[in-house]
N, C-alpha and C positions, 0 to 999 in steps of 0.2 A: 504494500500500500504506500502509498506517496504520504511525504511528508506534509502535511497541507497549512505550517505555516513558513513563510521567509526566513532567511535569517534577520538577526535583532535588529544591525545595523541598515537594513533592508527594511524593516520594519519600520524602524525611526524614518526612515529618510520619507516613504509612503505617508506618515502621520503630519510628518513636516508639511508636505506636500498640500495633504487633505485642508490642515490646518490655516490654508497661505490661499486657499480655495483654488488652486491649479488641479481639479481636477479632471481637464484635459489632457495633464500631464501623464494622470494615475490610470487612466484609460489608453495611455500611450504603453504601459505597461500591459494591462491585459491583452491586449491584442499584440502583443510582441512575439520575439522568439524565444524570451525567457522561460525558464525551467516551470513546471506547472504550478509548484508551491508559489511558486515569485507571482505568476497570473492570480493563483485563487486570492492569495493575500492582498493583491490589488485589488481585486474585484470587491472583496470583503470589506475594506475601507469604504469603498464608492456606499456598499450598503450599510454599512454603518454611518457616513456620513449622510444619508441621504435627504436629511433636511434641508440640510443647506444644502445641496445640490439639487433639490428643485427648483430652486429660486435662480441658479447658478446655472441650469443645463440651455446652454447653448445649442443651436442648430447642429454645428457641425462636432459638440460634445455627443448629442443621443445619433449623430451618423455612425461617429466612432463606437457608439455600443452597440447600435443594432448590426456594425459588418463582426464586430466580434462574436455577436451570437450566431450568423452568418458562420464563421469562417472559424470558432473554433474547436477544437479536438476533443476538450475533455468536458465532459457531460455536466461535473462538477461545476467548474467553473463556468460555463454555459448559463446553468441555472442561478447564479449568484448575479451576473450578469441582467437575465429578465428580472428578477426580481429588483435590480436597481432601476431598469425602465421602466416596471410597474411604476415605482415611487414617483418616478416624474412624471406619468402621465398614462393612465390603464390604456388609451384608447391605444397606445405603440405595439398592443398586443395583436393588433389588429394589420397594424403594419407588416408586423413579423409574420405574420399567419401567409400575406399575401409576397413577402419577397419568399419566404419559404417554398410556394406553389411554383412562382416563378422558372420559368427556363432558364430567365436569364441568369439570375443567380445562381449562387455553389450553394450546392447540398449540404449542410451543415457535418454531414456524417456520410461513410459510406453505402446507405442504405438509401434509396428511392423514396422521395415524394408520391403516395402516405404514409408509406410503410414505416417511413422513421416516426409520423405522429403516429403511429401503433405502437412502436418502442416506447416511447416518451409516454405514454399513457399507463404503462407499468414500471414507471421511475419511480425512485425515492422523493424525488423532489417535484416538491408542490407546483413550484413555477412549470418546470417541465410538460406537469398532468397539465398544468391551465393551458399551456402553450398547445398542448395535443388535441386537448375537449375543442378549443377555437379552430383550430387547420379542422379536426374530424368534421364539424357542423358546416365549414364551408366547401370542405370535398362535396358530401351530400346527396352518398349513394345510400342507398338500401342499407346493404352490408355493414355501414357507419353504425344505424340505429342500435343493435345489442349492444356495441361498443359505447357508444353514447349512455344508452340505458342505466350501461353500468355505474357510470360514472356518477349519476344520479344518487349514488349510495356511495361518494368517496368518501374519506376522513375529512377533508379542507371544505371550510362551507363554499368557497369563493370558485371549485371547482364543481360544483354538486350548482352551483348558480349560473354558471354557464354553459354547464352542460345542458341545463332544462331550458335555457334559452335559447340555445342550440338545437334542439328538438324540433322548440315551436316551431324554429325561422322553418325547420325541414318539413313538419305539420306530417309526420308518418303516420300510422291508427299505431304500428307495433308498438310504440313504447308508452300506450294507455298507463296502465299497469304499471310501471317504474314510475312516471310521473304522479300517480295519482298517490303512491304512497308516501310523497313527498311532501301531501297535504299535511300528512301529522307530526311535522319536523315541528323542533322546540324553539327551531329558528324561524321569525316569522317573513324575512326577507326569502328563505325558502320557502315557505306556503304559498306565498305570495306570488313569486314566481311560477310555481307550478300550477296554479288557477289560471295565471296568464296563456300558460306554454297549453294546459287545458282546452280551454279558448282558440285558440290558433290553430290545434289539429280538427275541432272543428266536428267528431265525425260523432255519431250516435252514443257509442263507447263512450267518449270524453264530456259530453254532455250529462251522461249520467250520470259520472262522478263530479261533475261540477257543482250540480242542481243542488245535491243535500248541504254544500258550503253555506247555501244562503242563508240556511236555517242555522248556520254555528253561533255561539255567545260569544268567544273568546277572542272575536277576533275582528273587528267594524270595520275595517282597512281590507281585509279579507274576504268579508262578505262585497264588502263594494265591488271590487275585483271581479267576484263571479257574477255578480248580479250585470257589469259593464260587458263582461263576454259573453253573455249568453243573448245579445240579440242578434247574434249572426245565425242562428239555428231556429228556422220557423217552423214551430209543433206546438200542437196544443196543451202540452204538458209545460212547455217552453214558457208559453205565453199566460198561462197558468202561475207559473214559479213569479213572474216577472211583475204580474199585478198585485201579487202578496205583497211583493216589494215597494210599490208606492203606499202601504199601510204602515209604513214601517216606521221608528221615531226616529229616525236617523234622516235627518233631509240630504245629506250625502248618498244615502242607500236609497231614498226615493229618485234623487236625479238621478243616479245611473239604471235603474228600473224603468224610468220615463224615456231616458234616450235611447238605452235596447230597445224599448217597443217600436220604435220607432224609425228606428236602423231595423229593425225586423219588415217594417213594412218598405222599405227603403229598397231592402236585399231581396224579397222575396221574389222568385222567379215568374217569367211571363204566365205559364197556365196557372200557377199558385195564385198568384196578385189578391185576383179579387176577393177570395175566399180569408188571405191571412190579413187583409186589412179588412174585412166583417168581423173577423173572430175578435182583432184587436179590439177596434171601437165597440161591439157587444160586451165583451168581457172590462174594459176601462168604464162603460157605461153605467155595469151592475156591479160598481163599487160604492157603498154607503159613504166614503169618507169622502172629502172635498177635496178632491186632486188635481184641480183646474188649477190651484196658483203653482205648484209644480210645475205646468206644463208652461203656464206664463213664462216662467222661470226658465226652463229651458229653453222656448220660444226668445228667450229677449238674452240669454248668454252664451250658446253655442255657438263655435264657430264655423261647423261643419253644416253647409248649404243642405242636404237632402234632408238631414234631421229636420232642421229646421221651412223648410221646404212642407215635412211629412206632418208636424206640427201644427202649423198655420192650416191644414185640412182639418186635424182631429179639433184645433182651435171651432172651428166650424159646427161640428161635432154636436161635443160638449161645454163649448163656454156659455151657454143661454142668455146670453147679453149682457153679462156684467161687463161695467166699463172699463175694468183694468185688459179685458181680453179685447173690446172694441179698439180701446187707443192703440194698443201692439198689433190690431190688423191694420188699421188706420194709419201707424207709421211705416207700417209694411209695402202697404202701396209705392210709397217713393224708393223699395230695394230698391238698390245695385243688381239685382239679382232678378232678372225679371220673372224669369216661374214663380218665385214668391210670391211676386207681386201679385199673379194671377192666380195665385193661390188663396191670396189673402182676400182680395177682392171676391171670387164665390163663397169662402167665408162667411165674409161679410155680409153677402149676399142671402145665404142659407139662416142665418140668424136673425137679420130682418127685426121689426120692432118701431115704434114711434122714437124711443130713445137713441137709435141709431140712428136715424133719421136726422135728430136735430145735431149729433155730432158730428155727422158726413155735411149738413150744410157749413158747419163751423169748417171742417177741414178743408172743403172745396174754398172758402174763401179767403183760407191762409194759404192756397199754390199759386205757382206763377200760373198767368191766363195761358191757357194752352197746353201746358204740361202733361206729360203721362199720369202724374199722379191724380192730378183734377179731372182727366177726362177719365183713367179709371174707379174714381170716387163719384164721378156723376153714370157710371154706368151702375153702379150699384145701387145708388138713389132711387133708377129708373127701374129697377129689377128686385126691389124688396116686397116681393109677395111667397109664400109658401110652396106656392107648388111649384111653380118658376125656378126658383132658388135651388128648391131641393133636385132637377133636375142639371140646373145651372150645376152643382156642386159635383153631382154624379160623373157628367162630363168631364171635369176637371182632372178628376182623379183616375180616368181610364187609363187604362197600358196604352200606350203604341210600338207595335214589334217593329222595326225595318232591318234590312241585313248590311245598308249602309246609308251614311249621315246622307250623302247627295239625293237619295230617295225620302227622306226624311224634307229634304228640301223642296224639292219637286214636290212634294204631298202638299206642304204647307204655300206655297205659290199660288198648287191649284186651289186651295181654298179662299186662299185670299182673294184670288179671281175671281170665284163665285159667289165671296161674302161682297166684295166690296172695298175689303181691308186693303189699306198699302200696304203693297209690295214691302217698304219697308220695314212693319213689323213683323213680315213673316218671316223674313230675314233673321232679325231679331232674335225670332222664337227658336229659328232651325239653329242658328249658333249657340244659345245655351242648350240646344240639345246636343251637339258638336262638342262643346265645351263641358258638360255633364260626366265626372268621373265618377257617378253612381252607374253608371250605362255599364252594361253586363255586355260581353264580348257579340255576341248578336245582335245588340244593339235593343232590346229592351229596355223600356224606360217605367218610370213608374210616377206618380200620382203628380203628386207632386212632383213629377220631373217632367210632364207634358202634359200641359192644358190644351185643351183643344176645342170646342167652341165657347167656351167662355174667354176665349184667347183672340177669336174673331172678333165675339162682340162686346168685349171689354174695348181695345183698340179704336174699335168704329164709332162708340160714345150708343 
């Protein structure tokens, strides 16, 4: 076995060194020709100092570490190495992962890009395992998964944390199972994770062990977590779990309960659509408690367009006129975002009332003459009758399939032709459907993601 400290005089001069903060110098040493004891002892300094050397690490100081883990020999010293570039900065882990893959660079060892993060993954050392679980998750074959799996159950939490993160980015069903048993780590940063990585794979399996999180005591950070991943999975058990969760005292765990459903109705697929946005608004509908300021609430702070897009419909819904839900469709009209907009306006439309009534003439005479915003606040004025509305609304929120944006174009032309509408807004319309990255690769769209004759004759006044 090698000696693995310098000698003394060796040692002072390294300390000298750290001390004088040249620790460019001391990384001149690791990557030298010097004997291995001479390297680990450098390296060992650099981590020992590495306080000060965050503050201290220069560009061309982490070049010099990351060609030393590149280029050197003993495994040892290798790992003393990562472990000093952890200190400065984790994301370098990420760097190394990617020169490792690399042709262009040397192979650290004589073993082959993966195979050597298959060695490393039964290292002694911790940094090594981390450096392994990060290259394994961005290979990202099959064959990865058991090896990943494992990792899931290593001694270092920091490795059992990105290996689960690792998983998700891979979203496999095989490592249900390892992940799921992750839930009852003592650590909650690992619980935590694994709800996440949960979530991400996404597939029947992973939902089922997600689902009973919600219900845990010990853990409100934890349940948020599962309650925020579970609207990408539209079932009625699903949807079920998810309205508990706006009952709940936790207004953190009701807003992510309110945005799942909603990102459910967002996600759900063309022949689903219209069946999982009935079940949602039924099921949000026959809830006793008063859940409408929640959805205000997420209505008036997300920043993701389809949610809030999906919102301004159910606003429609359920908000039965109260004026805090009127002003937020009312300010909705002047989105940036024009489906909102026509989103908000059948809303608006479908709730109807003498009381809106007199706030739409107050809004129409605070817009500039002419504006979209005034001309779609006088189309609702003219359209606040019940049965009207409620078809008005119906429309709004239909699917439209096309299999590309330019026939999406062409459709809305011809409409405008036949409506009357300029050319211009149909324009308009077919660019946020263009621009719409809720759009599912066929080009499905949903409620809130394409209005369509309430789009005419909002426009037309």
């Amino acid at each position: 076995p090698m000696d693995d400290q310098p000698q003394s005089s060796e040692t002072d001069f390294l300390y000298t060194l750290a001390s004088n903060g040249r620790f460019e110098r001391i990384a001149d040493y690791v990557a030298s020709n010097e004997p291995v004891a001479v390297r680990y002892g450098a390296a060992g300094i650099l981590t020992e100092f590495a306080d000060d050397l965050e503050a201290a690490a220069t560009t061309e100081l982490r070049k010099q570490l990351i060609d030393a883990v590149l280029e050197e020999s003993d495994d040892r010293v290798r790992a003393r190495v990562v472990e000093t570039l952890l200190y400065i900065d984790e994301s370098i882990l990420d760097t190394l992962v990617a020169k490792i893959a690399a042709d262009s660079e040397p192979t650290p060892t004589d073993s082959p890009h993966p195979l050597l993060l298959v060695e490393w993954l039964g290292s002694e050392s911790v940094e090594l395992r981390l450096l392994a679980v990060a290259g394994l998750g961005d290979v990202g074959t099959p064959s990865m998964i058991p090896k990943l799996s494992a990792a899931c159950s290593d001694t270092d939490r920091r490795v059992r944390e990105r290996a689960l993160r690792e998983l998700g980015r891979i979203g496999n069903p095989r490592c249900v199972e390892a992940v799921a048993d992750c839930l009852d780590s003592d650590i909650p940063t690992i619980r935590r994770e694994a709800a996440k990585t949960l979530g991400k794979i996404n597939t029947r399996g992973s939902i089922d062990r997600l689902r009973p999180v919600t219900r845990r005591n010990d853990d409100d950070e934890l349940r948020r977590i599962a309650f925020d991943q579970l609207g990408s999975f539209p079932s009625s058990d699903v949807i079920n779990t998810l309205t508990d969760g706006l009952r709940d005292d936790d207004p953190d765990i009701r807003q992510a309960a309110a945005s799942s459903l909603m990102e459910m109705v967002a996600e759900a697929g063309f022949e689903e659509s219209h069946t999982i946005r009935e079940e949602v608004a039924e099921s949000i509908e026959d809830i006793d408690d008063d859940i409408v300021p929640d959805f205000v609430t997420l209505f008036s702070e997300t920043y993701r367009t389809t949610i809030r897009r999906n919102t301004a419909w159910l606003l429609g819904r359920i908000g039965d006129g109260r004026e805090e839900v009127v002003e937020q469709l009312l300010d909705a009209l002047s989105d940036d975002d024009f489906t909102t907009a026509q989103v908000a306006a059948s809303s608006l439309a479908r709730i109807g009332g003498r009381d809106i009534e007199t706030l739409l003439k107050e809004f129409i005479e605070d817009q500039p003459e002419g504006s979209r915003s005034e001309t779609r606040a006088e189309f609702v004025l003219n359209q606040i009758t019940d049965s009207e509305a409620d078809a008005i609304l119906k429309d709004t929120v239909e699917y439209i399939h096309v299999s590309e944006p330019e026939d999406y174009t062409d459709q809305k032309q011809a409409e405008a032709e036949s409506s009357g509408l300029p050319m211009e807004s149909a324009d308009d319309t077919a660019e946020a459907a263009d621009d719409d990255p809720a759009s599912d690769a066929d080009g499905a769209e949903s409620v809130a993601d394409k209005p369509e004759s309430a789009t005419a004759e909002t426009e037309s006044g």
